[in-house]
N, CA, C and O of each residue as an XYZ file, in Angstrom:
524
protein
N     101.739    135.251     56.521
C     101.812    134.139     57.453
C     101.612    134.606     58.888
O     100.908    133.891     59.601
N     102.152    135.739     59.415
C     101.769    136.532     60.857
C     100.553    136.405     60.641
O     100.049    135.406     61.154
N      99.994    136.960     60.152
C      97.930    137.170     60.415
C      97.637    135.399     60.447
O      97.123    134.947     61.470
N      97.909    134.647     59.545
C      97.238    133.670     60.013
C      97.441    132.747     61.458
O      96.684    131.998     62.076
N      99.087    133.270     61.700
C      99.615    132.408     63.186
C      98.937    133.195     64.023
O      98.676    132.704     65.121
N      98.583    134.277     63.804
C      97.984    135.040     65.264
C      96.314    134.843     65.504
O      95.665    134.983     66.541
N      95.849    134.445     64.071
C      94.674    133.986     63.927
C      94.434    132.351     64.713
O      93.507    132.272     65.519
N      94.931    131.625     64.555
C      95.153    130.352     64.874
C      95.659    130.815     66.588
O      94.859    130.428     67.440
N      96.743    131.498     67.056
C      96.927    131.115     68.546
C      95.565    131.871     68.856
O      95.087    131.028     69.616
N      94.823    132.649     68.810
C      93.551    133.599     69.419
C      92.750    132.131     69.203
O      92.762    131.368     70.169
N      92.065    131.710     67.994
C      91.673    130.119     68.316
C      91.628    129.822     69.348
O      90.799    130.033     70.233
N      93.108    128.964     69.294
C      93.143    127.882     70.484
C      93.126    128.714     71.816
O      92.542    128.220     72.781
N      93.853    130.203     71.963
C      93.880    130.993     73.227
C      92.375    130.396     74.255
O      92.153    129.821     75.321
N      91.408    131.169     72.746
C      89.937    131.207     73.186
C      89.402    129.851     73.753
O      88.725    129.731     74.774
N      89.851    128.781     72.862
C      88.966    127.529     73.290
C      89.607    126.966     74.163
O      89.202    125.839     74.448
N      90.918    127.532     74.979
C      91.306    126.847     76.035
C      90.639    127.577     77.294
O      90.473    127.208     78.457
N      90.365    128.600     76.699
C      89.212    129.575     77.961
C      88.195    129.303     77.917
O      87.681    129.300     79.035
N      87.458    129.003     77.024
C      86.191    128.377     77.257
C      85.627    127.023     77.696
O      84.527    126.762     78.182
N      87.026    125.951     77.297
C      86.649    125.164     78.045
C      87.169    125.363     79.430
O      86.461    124.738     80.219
N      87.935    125.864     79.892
C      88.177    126.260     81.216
C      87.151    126.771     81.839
O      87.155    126.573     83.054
N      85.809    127.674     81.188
C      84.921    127.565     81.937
C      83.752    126.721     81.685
O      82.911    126.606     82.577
N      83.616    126.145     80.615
C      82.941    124.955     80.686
C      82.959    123.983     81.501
O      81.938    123.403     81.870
N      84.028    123.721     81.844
C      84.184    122.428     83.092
C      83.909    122.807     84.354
O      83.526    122.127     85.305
N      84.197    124.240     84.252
C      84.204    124.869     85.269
C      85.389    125.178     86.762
O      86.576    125.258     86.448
N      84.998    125.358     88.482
C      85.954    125.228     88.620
C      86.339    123.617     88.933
O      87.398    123.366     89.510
N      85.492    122.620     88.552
C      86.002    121.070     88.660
C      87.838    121.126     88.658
O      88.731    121.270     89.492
N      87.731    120.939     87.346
C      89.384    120.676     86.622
C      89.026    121.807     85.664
O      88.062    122.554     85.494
N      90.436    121.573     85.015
C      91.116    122.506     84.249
C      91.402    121.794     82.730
O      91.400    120.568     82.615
N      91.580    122.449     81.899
C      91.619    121.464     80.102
C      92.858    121.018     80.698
O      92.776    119.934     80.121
N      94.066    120.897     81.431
C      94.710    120.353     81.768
C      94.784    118.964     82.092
O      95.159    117.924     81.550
N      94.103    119.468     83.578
C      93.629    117.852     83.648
C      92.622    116.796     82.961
O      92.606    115.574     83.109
N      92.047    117.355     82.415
C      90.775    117.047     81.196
C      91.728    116.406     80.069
O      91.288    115.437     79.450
N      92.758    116.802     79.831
C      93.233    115.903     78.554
C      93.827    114.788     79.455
O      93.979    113.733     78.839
N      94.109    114.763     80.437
C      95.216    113.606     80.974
C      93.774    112.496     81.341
O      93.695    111.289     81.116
N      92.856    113.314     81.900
C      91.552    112.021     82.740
C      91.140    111.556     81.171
O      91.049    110.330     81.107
N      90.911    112.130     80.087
C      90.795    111.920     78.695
C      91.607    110.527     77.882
O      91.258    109.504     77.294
N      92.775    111.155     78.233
C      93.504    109.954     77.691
C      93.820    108.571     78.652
O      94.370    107.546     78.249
N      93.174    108.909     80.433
C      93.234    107.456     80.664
C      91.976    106.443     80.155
O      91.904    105.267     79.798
N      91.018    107.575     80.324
C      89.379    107.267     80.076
C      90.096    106.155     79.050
O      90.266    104.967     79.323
N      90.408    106.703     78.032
C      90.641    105.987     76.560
C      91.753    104.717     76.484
O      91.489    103.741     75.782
N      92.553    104.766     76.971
C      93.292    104.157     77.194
C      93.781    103.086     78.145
O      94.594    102.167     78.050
N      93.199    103.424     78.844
C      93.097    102.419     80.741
C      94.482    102.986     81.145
O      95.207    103.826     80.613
N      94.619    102.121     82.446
C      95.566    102.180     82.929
C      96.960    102.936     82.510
O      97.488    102.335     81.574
N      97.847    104.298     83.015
C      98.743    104.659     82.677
C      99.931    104.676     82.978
O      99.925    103.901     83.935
N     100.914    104.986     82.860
C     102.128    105.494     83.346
C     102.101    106.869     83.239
O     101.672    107.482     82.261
N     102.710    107.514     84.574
C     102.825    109.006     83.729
C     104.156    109.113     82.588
O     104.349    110.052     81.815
N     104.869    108.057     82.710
C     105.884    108.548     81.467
C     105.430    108.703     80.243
O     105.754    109.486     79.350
N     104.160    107.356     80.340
C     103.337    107.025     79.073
C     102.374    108.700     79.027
O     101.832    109.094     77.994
N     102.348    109.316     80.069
C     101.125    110.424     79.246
C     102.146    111.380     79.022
O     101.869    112.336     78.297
N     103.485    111.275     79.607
C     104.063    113.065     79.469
C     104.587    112.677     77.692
O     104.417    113.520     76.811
N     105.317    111.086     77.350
C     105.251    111.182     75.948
C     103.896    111.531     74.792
O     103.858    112.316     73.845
N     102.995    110.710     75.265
C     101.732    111.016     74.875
C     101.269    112.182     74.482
O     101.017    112.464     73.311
N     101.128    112.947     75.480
C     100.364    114.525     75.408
C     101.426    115.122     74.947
O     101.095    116.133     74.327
N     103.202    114.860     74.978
C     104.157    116.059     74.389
C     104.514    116.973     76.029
O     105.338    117.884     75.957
N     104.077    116.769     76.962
C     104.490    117.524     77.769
C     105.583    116.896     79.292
O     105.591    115.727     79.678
N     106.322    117.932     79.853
C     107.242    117.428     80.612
C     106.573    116.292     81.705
O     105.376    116.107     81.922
N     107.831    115.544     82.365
C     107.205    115.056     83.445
C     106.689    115.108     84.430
O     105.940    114.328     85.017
N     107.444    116.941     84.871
C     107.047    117.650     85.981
C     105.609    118.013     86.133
O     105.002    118.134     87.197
N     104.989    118.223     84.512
C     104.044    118.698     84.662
C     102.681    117.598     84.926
O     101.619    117.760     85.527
N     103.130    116.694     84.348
C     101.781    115.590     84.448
C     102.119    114.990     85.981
O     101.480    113.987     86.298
N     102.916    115.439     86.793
C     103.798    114.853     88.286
C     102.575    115.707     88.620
O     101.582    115.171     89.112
N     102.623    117.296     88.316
C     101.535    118.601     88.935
C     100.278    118.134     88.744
O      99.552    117.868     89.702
N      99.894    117.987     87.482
C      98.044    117.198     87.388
C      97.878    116.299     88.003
O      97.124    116.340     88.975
N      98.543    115.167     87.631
C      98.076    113.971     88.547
C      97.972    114.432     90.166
O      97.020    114.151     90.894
N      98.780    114.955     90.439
C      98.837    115.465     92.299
C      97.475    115.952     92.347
O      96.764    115.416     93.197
N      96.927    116.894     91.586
C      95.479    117.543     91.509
C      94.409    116.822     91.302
O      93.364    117.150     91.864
N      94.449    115.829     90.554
C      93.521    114.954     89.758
C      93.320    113.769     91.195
O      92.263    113.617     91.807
N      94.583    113.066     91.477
C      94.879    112.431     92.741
C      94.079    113.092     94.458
O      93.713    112.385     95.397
N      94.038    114.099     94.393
C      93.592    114.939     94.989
C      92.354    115.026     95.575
O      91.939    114.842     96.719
N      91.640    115.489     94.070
C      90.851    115.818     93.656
C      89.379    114.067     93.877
O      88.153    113.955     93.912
N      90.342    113.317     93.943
C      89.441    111.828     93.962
C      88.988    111.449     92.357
O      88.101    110.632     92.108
N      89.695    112.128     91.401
C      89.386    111.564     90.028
C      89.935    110.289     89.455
O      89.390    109.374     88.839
N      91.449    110.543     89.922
C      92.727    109.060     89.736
C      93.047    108.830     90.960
O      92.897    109.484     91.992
N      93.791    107.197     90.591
C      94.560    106.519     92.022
C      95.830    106.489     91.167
O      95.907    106.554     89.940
N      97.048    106.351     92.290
C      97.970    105.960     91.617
C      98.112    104.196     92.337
O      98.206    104.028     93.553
N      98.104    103.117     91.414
C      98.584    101.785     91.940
C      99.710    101.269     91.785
O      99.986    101.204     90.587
N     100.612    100.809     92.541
C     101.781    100.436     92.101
C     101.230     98.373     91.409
O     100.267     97.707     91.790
N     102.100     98.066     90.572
C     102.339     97.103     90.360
C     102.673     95.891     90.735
O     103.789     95.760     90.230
N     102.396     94.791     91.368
C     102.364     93.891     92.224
C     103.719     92.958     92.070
O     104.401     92.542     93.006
N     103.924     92.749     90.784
C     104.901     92.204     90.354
C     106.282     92.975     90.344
O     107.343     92.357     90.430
N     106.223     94.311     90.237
C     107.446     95.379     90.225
C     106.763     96.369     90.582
O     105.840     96.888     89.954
N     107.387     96.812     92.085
C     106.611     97.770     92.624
C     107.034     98.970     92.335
O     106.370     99.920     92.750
N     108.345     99.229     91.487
C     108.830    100.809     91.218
C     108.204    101.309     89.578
O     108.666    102.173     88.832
N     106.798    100.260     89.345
C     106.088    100.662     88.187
C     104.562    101.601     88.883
O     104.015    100.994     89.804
N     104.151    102.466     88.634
C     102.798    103.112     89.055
C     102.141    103.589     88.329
O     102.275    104.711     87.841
N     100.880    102.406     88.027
C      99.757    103.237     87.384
C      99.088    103.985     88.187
O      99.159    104.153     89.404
N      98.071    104.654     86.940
C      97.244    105.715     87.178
C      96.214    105.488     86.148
O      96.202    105.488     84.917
N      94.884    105.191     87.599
C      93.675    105.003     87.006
C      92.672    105.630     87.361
O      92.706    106.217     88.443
N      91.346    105.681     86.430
C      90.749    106.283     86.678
C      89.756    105.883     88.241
O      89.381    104.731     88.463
N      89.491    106.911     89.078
C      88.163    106.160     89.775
C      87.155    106.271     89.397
O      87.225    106.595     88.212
N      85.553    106.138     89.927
C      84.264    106.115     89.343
C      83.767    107.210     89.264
O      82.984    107.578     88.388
N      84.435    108.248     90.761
C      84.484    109.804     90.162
C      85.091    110.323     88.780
O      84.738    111.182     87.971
N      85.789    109.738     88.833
C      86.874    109.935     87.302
C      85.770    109.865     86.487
O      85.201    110.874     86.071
N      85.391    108.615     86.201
C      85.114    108.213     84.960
C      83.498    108.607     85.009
O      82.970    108.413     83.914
N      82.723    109.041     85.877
C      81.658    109.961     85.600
C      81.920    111.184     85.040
O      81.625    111.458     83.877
N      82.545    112.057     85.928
C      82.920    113.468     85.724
C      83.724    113.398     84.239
O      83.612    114.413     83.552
N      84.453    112.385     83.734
C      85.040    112.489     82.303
C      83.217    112.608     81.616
O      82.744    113.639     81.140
N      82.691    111.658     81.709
C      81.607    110.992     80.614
C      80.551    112.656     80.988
O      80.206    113.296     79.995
N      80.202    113.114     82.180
C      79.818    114.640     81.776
C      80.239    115.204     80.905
O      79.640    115.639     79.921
N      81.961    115.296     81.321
C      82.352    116.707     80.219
C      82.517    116.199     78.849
O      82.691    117.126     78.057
N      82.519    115.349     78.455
C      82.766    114.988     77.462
C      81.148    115.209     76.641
O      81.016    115.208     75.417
N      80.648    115.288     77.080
C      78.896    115.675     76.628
C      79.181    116.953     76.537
O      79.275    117.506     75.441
N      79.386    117.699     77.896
C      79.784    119.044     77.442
C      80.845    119.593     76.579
O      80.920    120.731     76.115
N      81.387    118.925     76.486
C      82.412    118.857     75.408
C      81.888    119.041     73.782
O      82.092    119.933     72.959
N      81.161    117.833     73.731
C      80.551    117.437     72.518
C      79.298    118.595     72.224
O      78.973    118.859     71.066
N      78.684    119.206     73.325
C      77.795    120.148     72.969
C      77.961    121.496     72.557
O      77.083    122.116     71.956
N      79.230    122.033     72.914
C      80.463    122.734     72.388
C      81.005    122.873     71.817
O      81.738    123.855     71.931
N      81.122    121.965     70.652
C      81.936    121.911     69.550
C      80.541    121.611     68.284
O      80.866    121.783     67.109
N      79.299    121.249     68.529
C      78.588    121.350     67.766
C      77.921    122.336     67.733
O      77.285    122.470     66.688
N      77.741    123.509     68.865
C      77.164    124.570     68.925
C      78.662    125.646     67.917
O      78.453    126.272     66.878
N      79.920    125.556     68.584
C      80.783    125.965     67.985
C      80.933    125.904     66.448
O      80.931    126.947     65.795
N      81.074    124.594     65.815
C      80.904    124.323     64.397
C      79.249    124.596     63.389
O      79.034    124.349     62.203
N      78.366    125.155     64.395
C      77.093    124.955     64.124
C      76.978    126.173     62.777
O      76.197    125.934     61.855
N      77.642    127.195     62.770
C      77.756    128.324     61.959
C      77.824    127.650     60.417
O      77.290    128.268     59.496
N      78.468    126.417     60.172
C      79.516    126.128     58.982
C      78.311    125.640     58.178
O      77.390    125.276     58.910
N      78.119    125.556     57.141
C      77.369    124.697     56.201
C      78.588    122.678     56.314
O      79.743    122.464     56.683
N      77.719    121.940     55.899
C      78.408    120.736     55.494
C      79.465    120.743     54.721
O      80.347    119.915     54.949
N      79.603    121.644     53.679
C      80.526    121.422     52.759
C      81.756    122.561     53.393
O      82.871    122.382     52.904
N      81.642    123.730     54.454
C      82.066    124.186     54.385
C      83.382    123.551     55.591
O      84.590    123.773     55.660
N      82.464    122.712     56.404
C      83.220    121.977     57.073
C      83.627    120.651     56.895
O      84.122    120.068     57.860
N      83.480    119.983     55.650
C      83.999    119.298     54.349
C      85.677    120.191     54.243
O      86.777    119.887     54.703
N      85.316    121.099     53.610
C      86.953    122.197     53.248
C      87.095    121.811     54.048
O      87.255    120.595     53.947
N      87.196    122.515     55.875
C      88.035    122.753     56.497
C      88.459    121.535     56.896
O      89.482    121.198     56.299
N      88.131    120.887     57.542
C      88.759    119.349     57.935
C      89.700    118.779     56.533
O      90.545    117.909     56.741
N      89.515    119.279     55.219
C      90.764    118.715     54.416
C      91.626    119.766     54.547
O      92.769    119.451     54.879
N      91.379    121.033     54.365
C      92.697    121.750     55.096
C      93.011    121.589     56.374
O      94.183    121.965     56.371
N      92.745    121.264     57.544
C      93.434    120.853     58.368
C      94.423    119.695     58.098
O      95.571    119.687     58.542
N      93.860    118.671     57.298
C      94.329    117.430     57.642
C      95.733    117.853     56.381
O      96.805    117.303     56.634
N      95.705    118.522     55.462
C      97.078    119.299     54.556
C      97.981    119.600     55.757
O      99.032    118.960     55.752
N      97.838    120.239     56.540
C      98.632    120.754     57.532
C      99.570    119.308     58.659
O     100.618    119.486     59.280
N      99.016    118.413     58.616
C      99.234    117.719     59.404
C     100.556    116.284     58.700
O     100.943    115.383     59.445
C-alpha cells in the first residue's frame, strides 16, 4: 500500500506543477479551481466555495484577495442583506477561465494520449471503485 500512496501523491504532486506552469504566471491551480467553480456555478459565497472545494475559509479569504486583485472576480454585496457577498466572475474572469480550460483540456488529452481505449475504460472503473 506505501508504493501505491507514494505513487498516487508524485501524480497529483506532478500535475499540480504542471498545471502551475501551464497557466502560467496568470493564477495558480489555486485560484483556477475557485474561478472554475464560479465559472460553473454563478454567483458565490465564499462559505459556499470553502465547503465546496473542502478547504478553510482563510484560505479562499487569500484567493479571492488575489483573484479580486488580479481583475478576475468582484465581490457584490447583496441589496436586500448587505452582510451577504457574492463573488463573481468578471469578463476577464470568464475569458481567462474559457483559455485555460482549453489548455486544460489539451493537457489531459495529450496526458491520457499514451492509454489505448480500453485501457482507459479500466482505469476510470478503478477509479470510480475507489470513490
Amino acid at each position: 500500500m506505501y508504493l501505491l500512496e507514494k505513487e498516487f501523491k508524485n501524480i497529483f504532486r506532478n500535475m499540480r506543477k504542471e498545471f502551475n506552469e501551464l497557466f502560467g504566471s496568470v493564477i495558480n491551480s489555486n485560484e483556477f479551481l475557485v474561478l472554475k467553480f464560479i465559472a460553473v456555478s454563478g454567483s458565490q459565497k465564499a462559505s459556499a466555495l470553502s465547503k465546496e472545494l473542502d478547504v478553510s475559509a482563510s484560505h479562499i479569504t487569500t484567493v479571492t484577495d488575489s483573484l479580486v486583485k488580479k481583475g478576475l472576480i468582484t465581490r457584490n454585496r447583496v441589496e436586500n442583506d448587505r452582510r451577504i457577498v457574492n463573488l463573481e466572475l468578471t469578463e476577464k474572469g470568464k475569458e481567462l477561465i474559457n483559455d485555460l480550460e482549453q489548455k486544460k483540456t489539451e493537457y489531459m488529452v495529450a496526458k491520457f494520449s499514451k492509454f489505448t481505449e480500453e485501457e482507459l475504460s479500466t482505469l476510470h472503473e478503478l477509479i470510480k471503485k475507489l470513490q
